[in-house]
N, CA, C and O atoms as CSV, one atom per row, in Angstrom:
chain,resi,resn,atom,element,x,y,z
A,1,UNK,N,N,-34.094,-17.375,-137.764
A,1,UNK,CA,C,-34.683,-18.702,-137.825
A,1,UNK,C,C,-36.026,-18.559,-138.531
A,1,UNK,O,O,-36.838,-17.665,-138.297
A,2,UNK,N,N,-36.140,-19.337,-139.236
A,2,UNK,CA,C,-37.676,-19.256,-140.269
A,2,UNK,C,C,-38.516,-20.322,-139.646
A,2,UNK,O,O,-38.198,-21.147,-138.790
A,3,UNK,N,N,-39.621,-20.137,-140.236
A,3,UNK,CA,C,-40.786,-21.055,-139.210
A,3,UNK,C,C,-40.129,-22.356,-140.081
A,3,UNK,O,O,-39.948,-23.283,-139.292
A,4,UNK,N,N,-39.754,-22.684,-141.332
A,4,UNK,CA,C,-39.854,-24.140,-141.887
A,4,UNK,C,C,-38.405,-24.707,-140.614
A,4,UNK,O,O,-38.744,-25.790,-140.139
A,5,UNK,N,N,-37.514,-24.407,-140.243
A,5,UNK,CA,C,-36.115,-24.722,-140.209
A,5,UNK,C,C,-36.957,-24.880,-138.320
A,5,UNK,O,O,-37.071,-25.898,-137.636
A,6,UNK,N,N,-37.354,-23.566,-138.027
A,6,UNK,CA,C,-38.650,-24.429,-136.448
A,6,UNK,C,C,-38.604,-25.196,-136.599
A,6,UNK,O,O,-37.574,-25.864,-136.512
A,7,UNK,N,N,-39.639,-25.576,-136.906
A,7,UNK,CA,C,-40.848,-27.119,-137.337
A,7,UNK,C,C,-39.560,-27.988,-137.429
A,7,UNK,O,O,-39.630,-28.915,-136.622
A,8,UNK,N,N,-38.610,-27.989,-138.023
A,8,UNK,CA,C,-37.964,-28.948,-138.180
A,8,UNK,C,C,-37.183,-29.316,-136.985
A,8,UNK,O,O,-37.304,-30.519,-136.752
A,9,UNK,N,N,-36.437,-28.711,-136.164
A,9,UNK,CA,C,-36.024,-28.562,-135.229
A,9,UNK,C,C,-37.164,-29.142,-133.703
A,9,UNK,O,O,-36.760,-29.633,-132.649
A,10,UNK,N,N,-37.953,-28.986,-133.925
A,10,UNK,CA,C,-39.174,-29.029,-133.160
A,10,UNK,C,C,-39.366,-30.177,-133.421
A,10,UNK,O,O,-39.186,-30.839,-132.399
A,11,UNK,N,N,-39.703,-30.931,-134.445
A,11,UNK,CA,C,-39.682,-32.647,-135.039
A,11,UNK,C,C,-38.314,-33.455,-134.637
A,11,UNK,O,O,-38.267,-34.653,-134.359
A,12,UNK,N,N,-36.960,-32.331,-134.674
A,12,UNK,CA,C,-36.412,-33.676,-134.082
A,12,UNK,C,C,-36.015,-33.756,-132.442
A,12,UNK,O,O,-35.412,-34.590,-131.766
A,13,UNK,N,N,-36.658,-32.466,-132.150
A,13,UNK,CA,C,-36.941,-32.884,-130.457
A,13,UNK,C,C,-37.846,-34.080,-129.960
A,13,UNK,O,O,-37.725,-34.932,-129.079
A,14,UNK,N,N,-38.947,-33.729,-131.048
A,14,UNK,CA,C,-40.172,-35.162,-130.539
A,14,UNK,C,C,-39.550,-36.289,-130.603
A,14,UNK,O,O,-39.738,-37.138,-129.732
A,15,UNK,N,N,-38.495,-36.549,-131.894
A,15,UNK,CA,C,-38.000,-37.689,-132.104
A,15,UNK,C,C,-37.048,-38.117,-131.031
A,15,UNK,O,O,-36.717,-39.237,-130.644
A,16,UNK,N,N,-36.697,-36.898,-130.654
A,16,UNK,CA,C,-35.297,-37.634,-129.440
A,16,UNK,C,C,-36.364,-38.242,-128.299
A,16,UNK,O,O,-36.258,-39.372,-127.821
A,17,UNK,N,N,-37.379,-37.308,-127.965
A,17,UNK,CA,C,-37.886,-37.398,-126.793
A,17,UNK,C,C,-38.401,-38.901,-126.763
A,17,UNK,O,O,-38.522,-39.398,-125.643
A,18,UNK,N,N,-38.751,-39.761,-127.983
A,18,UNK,CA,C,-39.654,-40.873,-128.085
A,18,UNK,C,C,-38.146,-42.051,-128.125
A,18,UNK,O,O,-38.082,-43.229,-127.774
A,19,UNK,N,N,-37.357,-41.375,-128.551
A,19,UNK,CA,C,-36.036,-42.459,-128.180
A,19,UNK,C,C,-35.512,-42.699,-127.076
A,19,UNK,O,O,-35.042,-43.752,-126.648
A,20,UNK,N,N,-35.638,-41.235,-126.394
A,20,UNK,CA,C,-35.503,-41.257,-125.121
A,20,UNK,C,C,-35.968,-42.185,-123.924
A,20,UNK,O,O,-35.435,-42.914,-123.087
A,21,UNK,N,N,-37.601,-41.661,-124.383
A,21,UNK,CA,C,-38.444,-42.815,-123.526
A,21,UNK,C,C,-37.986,-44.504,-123.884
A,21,UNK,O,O,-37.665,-45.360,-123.060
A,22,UNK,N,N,-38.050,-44.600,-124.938
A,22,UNK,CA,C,-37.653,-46.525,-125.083
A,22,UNK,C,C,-36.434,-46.544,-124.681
A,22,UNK,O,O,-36.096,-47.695,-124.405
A,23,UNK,N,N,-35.356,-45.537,-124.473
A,23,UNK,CA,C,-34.114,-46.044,-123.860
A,23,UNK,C,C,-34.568,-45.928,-122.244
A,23,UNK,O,O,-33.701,-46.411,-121.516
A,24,UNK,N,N,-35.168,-45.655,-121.870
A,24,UNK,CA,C,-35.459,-45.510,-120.602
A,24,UNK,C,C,-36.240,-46.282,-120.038
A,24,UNK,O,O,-36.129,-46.359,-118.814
A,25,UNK,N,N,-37.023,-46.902,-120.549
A,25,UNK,CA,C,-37.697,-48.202,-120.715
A,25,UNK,C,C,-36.793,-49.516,-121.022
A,25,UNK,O,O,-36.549,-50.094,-119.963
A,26,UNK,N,N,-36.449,-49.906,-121.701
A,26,UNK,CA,C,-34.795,-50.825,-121.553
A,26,UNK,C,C,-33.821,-50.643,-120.588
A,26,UNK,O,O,-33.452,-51.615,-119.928
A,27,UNK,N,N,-33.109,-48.983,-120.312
A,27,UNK,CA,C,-32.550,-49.331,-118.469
A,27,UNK,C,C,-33.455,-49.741,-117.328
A,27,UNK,O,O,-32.921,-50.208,-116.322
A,28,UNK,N,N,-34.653,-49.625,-117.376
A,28,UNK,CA,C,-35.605,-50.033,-115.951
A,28,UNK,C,C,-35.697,-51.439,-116.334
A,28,UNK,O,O,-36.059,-52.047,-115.327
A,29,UNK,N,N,-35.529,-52.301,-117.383
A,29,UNK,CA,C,-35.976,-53.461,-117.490
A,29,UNK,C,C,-34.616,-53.824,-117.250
A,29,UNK,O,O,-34.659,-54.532,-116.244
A,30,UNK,N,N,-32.839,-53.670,-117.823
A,30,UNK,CA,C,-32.190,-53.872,-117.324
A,30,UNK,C,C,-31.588,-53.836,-116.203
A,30,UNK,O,O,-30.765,-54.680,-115.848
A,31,UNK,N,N,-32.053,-52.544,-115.332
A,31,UNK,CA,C,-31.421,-52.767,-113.916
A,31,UNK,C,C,-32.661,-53.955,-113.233
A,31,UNK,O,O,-32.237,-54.648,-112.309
A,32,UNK,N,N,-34.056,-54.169,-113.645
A,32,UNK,CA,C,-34.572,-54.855,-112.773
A,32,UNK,C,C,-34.037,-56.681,-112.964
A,32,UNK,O,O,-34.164,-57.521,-112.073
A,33,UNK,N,N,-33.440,-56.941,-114.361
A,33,UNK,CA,C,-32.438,-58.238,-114.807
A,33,UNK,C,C,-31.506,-58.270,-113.876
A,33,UNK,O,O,-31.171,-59.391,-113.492
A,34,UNK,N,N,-30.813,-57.026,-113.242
A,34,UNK,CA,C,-29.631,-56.881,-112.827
A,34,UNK,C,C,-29.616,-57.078,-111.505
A,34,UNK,O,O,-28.655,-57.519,-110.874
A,35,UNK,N,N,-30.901,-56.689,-110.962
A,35,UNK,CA,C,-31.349,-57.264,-109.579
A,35,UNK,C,C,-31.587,-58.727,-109.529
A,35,UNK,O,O,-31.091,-59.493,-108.703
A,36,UNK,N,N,-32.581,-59.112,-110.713
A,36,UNK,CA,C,-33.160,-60.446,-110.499
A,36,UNK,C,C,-31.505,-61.377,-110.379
A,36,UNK,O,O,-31.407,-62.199,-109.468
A,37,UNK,N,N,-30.388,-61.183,-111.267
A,37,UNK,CA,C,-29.241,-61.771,-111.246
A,37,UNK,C,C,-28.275,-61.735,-109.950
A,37,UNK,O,O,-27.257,-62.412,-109.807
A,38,UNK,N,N,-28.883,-60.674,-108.912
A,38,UNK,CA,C,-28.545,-60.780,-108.115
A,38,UNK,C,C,-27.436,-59.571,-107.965
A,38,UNK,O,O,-26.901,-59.524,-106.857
A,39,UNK,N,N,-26.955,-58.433,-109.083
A,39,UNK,CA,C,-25.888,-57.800,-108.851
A,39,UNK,C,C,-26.248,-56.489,-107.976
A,39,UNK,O,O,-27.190,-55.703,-108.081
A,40,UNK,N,N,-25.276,-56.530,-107.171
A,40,UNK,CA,C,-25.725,-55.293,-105.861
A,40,UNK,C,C,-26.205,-54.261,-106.105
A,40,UNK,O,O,-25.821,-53.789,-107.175
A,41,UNK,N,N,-26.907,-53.679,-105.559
A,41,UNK,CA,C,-27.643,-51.913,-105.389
A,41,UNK,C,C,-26.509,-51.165,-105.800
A,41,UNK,O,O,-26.592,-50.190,-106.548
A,42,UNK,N,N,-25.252,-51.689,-105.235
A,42,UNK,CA,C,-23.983,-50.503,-104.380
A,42,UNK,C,C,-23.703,-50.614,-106.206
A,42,UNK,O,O,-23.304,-49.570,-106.722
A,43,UNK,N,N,-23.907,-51.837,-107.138
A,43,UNK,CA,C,-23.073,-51.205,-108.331
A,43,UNK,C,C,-23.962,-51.109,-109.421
A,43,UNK,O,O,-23.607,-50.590,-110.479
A,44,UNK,N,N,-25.372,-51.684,-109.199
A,44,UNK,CA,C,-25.962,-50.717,-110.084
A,44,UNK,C,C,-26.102,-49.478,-109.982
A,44,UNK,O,O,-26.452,-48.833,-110.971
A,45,UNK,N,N,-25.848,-48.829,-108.699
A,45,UNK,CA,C,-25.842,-47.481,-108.974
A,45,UNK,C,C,-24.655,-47.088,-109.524
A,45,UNK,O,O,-24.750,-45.974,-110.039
A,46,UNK,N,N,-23.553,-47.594,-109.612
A,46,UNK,CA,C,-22.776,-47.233,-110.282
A,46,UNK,C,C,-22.503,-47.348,-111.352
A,46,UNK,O,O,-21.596,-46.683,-111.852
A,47,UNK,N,N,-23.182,-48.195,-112.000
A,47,UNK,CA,C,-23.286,-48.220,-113.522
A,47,UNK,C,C,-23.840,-47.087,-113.858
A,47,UNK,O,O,-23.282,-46.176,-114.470
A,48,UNK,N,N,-25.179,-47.113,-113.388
A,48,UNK,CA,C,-26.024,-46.263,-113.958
A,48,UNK,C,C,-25.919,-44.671,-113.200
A,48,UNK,O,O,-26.511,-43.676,-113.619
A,49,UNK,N,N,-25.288,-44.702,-112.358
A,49,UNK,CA,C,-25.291,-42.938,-111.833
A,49,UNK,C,C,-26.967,-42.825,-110.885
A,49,UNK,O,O,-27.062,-41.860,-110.127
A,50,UNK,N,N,-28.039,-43.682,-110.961
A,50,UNK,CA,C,-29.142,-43.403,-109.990
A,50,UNK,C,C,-28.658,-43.473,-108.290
A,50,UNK,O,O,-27.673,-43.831,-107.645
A,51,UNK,N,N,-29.692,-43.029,-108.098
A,51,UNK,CA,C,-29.315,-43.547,-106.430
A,51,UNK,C,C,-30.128,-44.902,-105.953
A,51,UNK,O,O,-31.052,-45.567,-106.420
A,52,UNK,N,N,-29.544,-44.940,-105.126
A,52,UNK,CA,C,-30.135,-46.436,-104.370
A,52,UNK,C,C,-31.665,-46.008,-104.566
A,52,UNK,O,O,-32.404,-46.781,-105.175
A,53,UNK,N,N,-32.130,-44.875,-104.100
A,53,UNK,CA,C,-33.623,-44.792,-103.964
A,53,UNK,C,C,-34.268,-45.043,-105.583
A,53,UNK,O,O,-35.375,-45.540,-105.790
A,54,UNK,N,N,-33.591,-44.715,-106.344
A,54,UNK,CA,C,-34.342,-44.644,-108.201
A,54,UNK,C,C,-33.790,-45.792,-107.892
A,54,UNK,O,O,-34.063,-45.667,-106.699
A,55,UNK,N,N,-33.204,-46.888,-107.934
A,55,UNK,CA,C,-32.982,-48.273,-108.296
A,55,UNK,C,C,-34.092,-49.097,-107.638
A,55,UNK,O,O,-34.649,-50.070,-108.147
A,56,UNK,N,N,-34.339,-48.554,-106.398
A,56,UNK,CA,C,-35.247,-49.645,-105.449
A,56,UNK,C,C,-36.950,-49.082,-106.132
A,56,UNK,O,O,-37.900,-49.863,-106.086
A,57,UNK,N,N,-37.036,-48.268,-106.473
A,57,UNK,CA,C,-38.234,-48.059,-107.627
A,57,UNK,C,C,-38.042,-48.306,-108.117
A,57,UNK,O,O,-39.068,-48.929,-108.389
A,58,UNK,N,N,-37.321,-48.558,-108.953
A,58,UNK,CA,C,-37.449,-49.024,-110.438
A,58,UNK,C,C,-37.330,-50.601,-110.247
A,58,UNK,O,O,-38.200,-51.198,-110.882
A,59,UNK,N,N,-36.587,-51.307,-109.629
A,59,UNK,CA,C,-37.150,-52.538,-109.197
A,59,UNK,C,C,-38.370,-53.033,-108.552
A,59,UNK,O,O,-38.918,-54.087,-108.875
A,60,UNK,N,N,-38.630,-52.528,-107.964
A,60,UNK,CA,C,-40.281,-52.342,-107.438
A,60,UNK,C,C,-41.234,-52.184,-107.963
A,60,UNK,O,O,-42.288,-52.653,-107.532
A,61,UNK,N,N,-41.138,-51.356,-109.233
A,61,UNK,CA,C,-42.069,-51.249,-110.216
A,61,UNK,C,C,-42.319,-52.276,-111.145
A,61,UNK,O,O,-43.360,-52.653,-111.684
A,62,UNK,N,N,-40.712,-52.791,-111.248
A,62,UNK,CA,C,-41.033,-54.664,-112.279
A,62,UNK,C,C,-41.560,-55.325,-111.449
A,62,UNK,O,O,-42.639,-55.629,-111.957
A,63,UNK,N,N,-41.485,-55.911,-110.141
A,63,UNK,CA,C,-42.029,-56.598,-109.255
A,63,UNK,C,C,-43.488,-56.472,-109.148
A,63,UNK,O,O,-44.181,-57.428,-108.802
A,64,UNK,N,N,-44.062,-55.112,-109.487
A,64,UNK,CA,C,-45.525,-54.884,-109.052
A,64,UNK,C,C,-46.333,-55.189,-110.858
A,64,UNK,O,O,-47.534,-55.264,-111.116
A,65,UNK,N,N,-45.532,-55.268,-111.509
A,65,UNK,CA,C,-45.807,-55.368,-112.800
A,65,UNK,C,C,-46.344,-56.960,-113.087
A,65,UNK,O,O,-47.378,-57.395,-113.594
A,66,UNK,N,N,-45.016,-57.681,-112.457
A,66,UNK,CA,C,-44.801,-58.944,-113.187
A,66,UNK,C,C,-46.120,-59.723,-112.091
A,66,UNK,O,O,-46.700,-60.774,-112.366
A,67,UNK,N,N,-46.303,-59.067,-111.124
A,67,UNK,CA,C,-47.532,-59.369,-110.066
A,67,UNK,C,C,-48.741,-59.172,-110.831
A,67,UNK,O,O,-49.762,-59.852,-110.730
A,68,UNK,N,N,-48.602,-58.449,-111.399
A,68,UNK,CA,C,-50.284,-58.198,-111.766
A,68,UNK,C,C,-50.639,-58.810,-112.959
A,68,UNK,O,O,-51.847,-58.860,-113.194
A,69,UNK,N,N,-49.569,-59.475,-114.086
A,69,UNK,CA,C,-49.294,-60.293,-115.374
A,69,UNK,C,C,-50.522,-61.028,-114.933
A,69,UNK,O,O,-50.968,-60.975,-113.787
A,70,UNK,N,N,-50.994,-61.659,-115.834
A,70,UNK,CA,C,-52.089,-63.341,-115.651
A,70,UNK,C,C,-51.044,-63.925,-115.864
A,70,UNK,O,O,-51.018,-65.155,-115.890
């Protein structure tokens, strides 16, 4: 492995990592839609594979968000 073919490799880790985050940022805003709509804990976790406990944070966290909005 040569340092140029690194660096490159290394750039498209950053890149996943920053896609990563905005996809991860869009499921917390969708499961907290998915609450506000009313669809159960029991199947957002099954959509998404979290557990009840990562769902009830991550809803909790839009709630404390949309609280503190002006």
């Amino acid at each position: 492995m040569d340092k140029r073919s690194l660096a490159q490799l290394a750039q498209r880790f950053r890149e996943a990592e920053q896609r990563t985050e905005i996809l991860r940022q869009e499921l917390a805003v969708a499961i907290q839609q998915a609450d506000a709509d009313d669809v159960t804990q029991k199947d957002i976790c099954e959509a998404t594979g979290y557990t009840r406990q990562q769902v009830r944070r991550i809803v909790l966290a839009g709630e404390t968000e949309t609280a503190t909005e002006p």
